[in-house]
Backbone as CSV, one residue per row, in Angstrom:
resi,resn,N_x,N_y,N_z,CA_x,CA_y,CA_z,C_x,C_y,C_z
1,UNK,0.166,-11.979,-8.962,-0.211,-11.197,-7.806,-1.556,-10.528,-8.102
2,UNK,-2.907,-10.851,-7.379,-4.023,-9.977,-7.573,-3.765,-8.870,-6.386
3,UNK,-4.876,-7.897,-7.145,-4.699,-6.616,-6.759,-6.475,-6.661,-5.666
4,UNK,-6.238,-5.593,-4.715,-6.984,-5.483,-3.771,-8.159,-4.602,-4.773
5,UNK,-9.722,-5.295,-4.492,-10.460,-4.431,-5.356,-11.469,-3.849,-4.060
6,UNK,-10.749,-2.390,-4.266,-11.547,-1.609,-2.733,-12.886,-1.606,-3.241
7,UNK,-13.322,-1.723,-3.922,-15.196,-1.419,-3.805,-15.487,-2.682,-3.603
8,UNK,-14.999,-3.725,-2.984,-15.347,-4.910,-2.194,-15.273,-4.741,-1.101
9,UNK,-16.389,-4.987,-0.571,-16.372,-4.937,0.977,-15.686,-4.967,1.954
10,UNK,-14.473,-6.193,1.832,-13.146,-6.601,1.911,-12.171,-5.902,1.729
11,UNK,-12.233,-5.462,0.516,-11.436,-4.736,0.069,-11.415,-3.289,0.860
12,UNK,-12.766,-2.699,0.939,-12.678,-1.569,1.303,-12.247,-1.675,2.824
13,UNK,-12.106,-2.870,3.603,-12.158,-2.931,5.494,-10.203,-2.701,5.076
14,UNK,-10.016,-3.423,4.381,-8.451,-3.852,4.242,-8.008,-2.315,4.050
15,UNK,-8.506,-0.869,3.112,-8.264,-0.081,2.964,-8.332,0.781,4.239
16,UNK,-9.405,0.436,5.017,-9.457,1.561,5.598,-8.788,0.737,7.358
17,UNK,-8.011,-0.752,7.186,-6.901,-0.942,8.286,-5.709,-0.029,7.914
18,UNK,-5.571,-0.401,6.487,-4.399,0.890,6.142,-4.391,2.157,6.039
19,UNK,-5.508,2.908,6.408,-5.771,4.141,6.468,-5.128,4.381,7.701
20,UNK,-6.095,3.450,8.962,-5.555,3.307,10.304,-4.501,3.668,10.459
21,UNK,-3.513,2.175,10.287,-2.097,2.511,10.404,-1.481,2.774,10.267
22,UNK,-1.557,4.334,8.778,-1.020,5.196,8.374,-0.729,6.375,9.218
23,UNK,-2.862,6.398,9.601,-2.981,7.681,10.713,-1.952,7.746,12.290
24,UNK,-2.584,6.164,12.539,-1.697,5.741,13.780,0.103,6.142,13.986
25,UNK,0.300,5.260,12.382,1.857,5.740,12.534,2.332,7.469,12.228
26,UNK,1.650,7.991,11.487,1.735,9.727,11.478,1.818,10.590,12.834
27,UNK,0.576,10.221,13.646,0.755,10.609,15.119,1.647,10.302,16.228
28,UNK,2.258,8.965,15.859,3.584,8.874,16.697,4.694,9.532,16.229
29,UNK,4.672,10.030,14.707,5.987,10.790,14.286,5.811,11.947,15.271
30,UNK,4.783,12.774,15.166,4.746,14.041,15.687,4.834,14.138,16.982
31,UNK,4.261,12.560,18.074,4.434,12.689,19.644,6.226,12.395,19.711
32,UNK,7.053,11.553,19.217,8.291,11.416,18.684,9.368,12.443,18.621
33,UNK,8.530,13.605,17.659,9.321,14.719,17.310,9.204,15.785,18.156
34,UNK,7.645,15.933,18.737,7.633,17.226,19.696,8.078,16.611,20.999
35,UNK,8.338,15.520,21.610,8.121,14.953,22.467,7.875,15.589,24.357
36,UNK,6.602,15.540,23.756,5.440,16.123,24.960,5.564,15.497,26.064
37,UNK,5.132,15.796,27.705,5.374,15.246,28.572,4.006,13.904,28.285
38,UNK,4.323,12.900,29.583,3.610,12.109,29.712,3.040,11.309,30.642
39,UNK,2.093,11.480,30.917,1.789,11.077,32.509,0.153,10.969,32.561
40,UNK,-0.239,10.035,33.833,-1.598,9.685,33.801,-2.534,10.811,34.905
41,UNK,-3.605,10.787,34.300,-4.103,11.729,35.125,-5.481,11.223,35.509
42,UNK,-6.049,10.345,36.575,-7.070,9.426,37.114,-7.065,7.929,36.292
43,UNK,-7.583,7.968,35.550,-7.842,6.594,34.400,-7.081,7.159,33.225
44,UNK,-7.067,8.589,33.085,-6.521,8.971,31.881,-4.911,8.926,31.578
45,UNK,-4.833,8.512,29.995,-3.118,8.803,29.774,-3.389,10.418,28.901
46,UNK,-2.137,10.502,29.343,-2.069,12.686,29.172,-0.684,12.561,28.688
47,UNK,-0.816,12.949,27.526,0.643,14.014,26.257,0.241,15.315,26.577
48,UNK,1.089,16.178,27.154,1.265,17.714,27.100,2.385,18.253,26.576
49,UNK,2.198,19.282,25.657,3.069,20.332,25.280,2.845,21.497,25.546
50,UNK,4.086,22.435,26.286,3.704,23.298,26.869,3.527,23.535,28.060
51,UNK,3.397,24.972,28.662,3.047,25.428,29.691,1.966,25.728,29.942
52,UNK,0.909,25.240,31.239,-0.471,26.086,31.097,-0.593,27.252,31.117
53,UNK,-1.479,28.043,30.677,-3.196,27.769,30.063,-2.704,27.598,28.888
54,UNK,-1.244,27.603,28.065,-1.604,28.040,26.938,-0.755,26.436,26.155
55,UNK,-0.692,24.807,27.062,-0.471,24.042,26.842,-1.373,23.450,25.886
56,UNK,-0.751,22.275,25.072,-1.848,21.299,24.091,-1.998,19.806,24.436
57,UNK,-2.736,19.164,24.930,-2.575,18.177,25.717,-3.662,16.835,24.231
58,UNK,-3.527,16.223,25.050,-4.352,15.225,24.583,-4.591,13.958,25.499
59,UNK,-5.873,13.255,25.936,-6.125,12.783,26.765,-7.125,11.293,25.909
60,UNK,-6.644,10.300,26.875,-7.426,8.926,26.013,-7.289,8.180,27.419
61,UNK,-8.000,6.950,26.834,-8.587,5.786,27.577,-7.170,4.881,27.800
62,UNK,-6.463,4.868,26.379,-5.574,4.340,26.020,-4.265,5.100,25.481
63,UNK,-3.026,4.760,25.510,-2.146,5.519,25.186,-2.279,5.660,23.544
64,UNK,-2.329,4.893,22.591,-2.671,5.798,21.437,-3.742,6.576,21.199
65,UNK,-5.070,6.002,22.618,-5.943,7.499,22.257,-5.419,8.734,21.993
66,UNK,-4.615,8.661,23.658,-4.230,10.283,23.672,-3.275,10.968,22.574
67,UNK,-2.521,9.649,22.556,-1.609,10.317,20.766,-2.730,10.612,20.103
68,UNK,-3.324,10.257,19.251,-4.596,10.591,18.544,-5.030,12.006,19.195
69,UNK,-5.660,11.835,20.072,-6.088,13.168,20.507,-4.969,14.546,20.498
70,UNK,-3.985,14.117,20.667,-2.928,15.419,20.880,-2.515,15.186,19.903
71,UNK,-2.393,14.583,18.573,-2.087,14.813,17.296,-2.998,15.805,16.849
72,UNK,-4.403,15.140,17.188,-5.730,16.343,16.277,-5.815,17.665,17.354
73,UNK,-5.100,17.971,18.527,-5.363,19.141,19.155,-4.211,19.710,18.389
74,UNK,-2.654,19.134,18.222,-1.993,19.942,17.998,-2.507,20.536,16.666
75,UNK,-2.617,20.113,15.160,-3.204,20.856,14.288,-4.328,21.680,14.369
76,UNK,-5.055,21.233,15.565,-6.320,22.210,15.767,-6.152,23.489,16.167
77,UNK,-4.504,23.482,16.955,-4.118,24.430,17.893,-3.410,25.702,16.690
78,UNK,-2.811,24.763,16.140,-1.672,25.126,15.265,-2.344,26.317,13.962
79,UNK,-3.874,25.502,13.463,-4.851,26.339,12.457,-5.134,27.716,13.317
80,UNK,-5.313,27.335,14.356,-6.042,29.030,15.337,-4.831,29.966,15.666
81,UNK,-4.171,29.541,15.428,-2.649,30.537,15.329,-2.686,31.093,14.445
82,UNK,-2.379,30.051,13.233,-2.878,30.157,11.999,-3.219,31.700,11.958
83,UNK,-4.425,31.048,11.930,-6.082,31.986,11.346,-5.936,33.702,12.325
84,UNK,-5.410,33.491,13.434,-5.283,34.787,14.781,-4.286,35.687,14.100
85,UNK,-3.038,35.000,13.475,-1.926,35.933,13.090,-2.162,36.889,11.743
């Protein structure tokens, strides 16, 4: 069995598909676990948690955009709590 040598060019694309679908699959745990509403809003797909103003949404082109996006709002949201308390 050879081993993947990331400072190959190759190597490094192959690393960073598995970075991907690490990130990818991490953000569906958390849309999964909080499970946020879901619904389109013009072209956009929309994950919300919460009630407005003080909801966390995330908005994409595509439905794992918006996972993506409301994965990185929720920690974004989550640090300013954080940091406020």
């Amino acid at each position: 069995m050879s081993k993947i040598d990331f400072d190959h060019w190759l190597g490094s694309q192959i690393g960073y598909t598995i970075m991907d679908n690490v990130t990818e699959e991490q953000s569906l745990q958390v849309v999964s676990l909080l499970k946020p509403k879901f619904y389109t809003e013009g072209n956009q797909y929309c994950f919300e948690l919460g009630d407005s103003p003080k909801s966390v949404c995330g908005f994409g082109d595509t439905v794992m955009d918006a996972v993506l996006d409301f994965n990185t709002n929720i920690r974004t949201q989550k640090i300013k709590a954080v940091a406020e308390w």
